[in-house]
C-alpha positions in Angstrom: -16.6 11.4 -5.7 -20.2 10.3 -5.4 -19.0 7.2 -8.1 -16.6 6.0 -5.8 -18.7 5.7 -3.5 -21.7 3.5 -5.8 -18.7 1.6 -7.8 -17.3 -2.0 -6.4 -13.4 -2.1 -6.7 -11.5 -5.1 -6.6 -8.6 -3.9 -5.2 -6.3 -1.0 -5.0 -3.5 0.8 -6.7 -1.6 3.2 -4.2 1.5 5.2 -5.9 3.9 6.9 -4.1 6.4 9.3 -4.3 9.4 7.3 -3.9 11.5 5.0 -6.2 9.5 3.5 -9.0 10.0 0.7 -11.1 6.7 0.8 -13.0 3.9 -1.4 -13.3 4.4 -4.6 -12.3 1.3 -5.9 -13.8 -1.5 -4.2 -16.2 -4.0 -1.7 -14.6 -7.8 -3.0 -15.4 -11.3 -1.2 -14.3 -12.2 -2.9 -11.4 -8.8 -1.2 -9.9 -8.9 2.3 -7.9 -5.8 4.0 -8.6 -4.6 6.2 -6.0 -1.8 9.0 -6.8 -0.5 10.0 -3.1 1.2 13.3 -3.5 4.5 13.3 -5.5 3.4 9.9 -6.8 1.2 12.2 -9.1 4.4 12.6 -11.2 5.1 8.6 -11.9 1.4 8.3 -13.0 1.8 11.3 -15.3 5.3 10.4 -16.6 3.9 6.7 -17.4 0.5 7.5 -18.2 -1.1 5.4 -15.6 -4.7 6.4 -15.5 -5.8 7.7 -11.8 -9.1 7.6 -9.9 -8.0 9.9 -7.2 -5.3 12.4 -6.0 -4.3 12.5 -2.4 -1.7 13.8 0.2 -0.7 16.8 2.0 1.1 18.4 -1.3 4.6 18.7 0.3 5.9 17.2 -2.6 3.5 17.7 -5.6 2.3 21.3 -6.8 -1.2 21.4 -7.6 -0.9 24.0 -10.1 -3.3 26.9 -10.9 -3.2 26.3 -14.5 -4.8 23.1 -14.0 -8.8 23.2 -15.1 -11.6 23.7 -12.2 -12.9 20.6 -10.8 -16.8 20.8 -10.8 -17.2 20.6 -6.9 -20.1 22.5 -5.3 -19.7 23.7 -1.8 -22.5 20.9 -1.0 -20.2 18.5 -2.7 -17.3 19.7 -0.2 -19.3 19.2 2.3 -19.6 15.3 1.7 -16.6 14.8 0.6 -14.8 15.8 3.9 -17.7 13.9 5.8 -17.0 11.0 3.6 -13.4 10.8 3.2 -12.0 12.4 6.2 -10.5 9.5 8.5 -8.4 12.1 11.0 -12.8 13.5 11.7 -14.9 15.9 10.4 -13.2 19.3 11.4 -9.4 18.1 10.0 -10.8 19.3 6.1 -11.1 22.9 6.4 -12.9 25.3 3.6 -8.9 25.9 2.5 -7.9 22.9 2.1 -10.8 22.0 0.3 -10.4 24.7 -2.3 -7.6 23.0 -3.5 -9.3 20.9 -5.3 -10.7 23.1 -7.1 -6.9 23.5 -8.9 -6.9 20.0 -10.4 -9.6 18.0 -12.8 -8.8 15.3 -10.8 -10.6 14.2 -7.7 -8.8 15.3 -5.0 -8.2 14.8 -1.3 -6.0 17.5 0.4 -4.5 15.9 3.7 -3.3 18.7 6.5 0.6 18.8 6.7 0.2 18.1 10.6 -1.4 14.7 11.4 -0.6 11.5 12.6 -0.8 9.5 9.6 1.7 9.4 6.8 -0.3 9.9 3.3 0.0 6.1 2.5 -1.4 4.9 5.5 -4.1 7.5 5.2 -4.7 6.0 1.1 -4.6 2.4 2.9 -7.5 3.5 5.7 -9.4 5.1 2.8 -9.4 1.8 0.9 -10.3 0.3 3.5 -12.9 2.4 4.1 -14.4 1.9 0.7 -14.7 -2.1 1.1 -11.2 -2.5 -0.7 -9.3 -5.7 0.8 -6.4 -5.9 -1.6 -3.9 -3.4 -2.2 -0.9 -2.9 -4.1 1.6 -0.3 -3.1 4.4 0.9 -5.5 7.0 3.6 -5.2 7.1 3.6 -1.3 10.5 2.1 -1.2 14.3 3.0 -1.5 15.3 6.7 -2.2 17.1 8.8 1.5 14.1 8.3 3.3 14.6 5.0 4.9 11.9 6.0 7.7 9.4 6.2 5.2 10.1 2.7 3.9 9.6 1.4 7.7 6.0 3.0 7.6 5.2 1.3 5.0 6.0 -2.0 6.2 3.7 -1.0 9.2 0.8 0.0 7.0 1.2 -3.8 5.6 1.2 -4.9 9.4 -2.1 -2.8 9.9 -3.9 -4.2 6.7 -3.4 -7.6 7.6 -4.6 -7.0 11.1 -7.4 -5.7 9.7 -8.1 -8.8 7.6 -7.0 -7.4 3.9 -4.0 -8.4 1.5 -0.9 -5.9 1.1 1.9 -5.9 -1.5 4.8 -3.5 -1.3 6.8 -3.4 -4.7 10.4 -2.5 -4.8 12.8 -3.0 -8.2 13.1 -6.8 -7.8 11.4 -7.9 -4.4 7.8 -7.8 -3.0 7.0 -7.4 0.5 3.8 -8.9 2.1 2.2 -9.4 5.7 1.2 -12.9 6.8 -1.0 -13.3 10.3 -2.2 -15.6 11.4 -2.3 -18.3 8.6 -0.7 -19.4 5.6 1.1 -18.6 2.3 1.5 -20.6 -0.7 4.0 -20.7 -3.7 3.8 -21.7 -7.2 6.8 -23.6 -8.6 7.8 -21.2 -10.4 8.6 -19.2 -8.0 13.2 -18.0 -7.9 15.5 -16.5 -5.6 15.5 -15.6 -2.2 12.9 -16.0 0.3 12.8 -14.3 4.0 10.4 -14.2 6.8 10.7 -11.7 9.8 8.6 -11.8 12.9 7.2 -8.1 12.5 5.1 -8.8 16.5 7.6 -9.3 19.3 7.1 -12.9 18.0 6.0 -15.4 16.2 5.1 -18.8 17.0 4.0 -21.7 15.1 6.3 -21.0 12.1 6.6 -23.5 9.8 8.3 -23.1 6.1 8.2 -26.6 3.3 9.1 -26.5 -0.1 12.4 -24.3 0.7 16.1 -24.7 0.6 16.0 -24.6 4.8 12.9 -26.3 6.4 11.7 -25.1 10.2 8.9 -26.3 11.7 6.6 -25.0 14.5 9.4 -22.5 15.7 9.5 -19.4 17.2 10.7 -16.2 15.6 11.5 -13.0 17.4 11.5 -9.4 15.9 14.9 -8.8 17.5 16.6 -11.9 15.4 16.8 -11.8 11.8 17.2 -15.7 11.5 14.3 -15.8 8.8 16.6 -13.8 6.6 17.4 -15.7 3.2 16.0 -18.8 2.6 15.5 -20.2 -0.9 13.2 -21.1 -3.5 14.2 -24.5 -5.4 11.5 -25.2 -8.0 8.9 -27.0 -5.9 5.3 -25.7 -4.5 6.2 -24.0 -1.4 4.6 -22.3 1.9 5.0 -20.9 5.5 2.6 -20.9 7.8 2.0 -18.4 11.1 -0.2 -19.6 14.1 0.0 -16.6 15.9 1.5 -12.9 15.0 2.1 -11.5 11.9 5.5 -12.1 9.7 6.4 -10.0 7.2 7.6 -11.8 4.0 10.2 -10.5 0.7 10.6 -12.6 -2.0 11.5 -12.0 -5.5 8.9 -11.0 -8.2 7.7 -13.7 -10.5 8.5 -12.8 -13.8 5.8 -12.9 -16.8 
C-alpha cells in the first residue's frame, strides 16, 4: 500500500458491481483502478488491470484459494490508519485478515456503516490527492437506490472541488457547481440538466436546440429534461448550486 501512497495518480477508475458496459476509454498508468466489491468480477471477466480491491464483500467472495498477500501486522497497522475514513477503530484485526486471502491489495469495509462502498472509494481518492474520477458499473440493474447514491457521490465530489463521471450503456452523468461546461461540436443526442440543490440559479444553456438564459431551476421540476445537441460548440453555465448533467457519450 505504501506505493500508493508515494505514486501521483491522475485520476481514478472506480468499478462497481452493477451493469457494465466496459471500458469506455483505454486504462493507462497514471490511473488508480479501484474494484469495489462485486465489481472485482467485471475487472476479472475483462481483464482490466486493478490497483486496489475494496468493499464490504456482500457481493464478492474473497476466496481462500487465492495466494497470501505479503502484509505484516505492522503493515495492518498503517494501512487501517491510512485508509480508514469511518476512523481508526472501524478496521478491526478480522477484517484485516481478509486481506490476507487475496494478492491483491485490499481494503475490507464493515457491512454496517454510513457510507455505501462507492462513496467510501470516492473519499479514498480523494484522500489520495485524486480530483478526477470515473465511475462505471454503478448504474441500472433492481437496485435503483443505489443508482441515486451515486448521483450523490457526484454531488459530493464537485462540492469538494473534483470532476465526476458516471457511465451507463449510452449516457454519462456529471456534476456542475458553480461554473461552467463546455461542448465540442461533435457532441449528438440528448442533453439534460437537473437542479440536484433545492435550486439553481443563474442557468444559462447556448449552443442547444432550446436556449434559457439566467433562469432558475428547482430540484422538484424536471424542465431541464431533454434538450439537444445540433452540431455547434455548446455550454451551460451554473452561478450558484450544483446541476447534475446526462448527455450522450461521444463516440471514438
Amino acid at each position: 500500500m505504501k506505493e500508493f501512497a508515494e505514486k501521483k495518480y491522475k485520476r481514478s477508475i472506480l468499478i462497481g458491481a452493477g451493469s457494465f458496459f466496459g471500458l469506455p476509454f483505454s486504462i493507462g498508468e497514471e490511473d488508480f483502478v479501484i474494484a469495489i466489491d462485486g465489481g472485482m468480477k467485471h475487472c476479472e471477466k475483462e481483464g482490466i488491470r486493478t490497483n486496489l480491491l475494496l468493499g464490504d464483500f456482500d457481493s464478492y467472495s474473497i476466496r481462500e484459494e487465492k495466494p497470501t498477500a505479503p502484509f505484516s501486522a505492522q503493515e495492518k497497522h498503517g494501512i487501517a490508519k491510512q485508509y480508514s475514513i469511518f476512523g481508526e477503530n472501524c478496521m478491526s484485526e478480522a477484517f484485516l485478515e481478509r486481506n490476507k486471502q487475496v494478492s491483491l491489495p485490499t481494503i475490507s469495509l464493515p457491512a454496517i456503516k454510513n457510507d455505501t462502498d462507492l462513496h467510501a472509494a470516492v473519499k479514498l481518492s480523494l484522500e489520495m490527492g485524486i480530483k478526477e474520477m470515473h465511475i462505471l458499473g454503478a448504474l441500472g440493474g433492481e437496485r435503483m437506490d443505489h443508482s441515486y447514491a451515486a448521483l450523490q457521490s457526484l454531488a459530493f465530489l464537485t462540492e469538494k472541488g473534483g470532476e465526476g463521471y458516471l457511465y451507463g450503456k449510452r449516457q454519462v452523468f456529471t456534476a456542475l457547481r458553480n461554473g461552467i461546461k463546455c461542448f465540442s461540436k461533435e457532441y449528438k443526442g440528448y442533453f439534460s440538466a437537473f437542479s440536484f440543490s433545492d435550486s439553481c440559479s443563474g442557468v444559462s444553456e447556448k449552443g442547444f436546440k432550446y436556449l434559457i438564459e439566467n433562469v432558475c431551476l428547482r430540484n422538484t421540476e424536471p424542465v431541464g429534461v431533454s434538450n439537444e445537441f445540433i452540431g455547434e460548440e455548446a455550454e451551460i453555465e451554473v452561478k450558484n448550486g450544483i446541476l447534475i448533467l446526462s448527455y450522450e457519450l461521444l463516440q471514438a
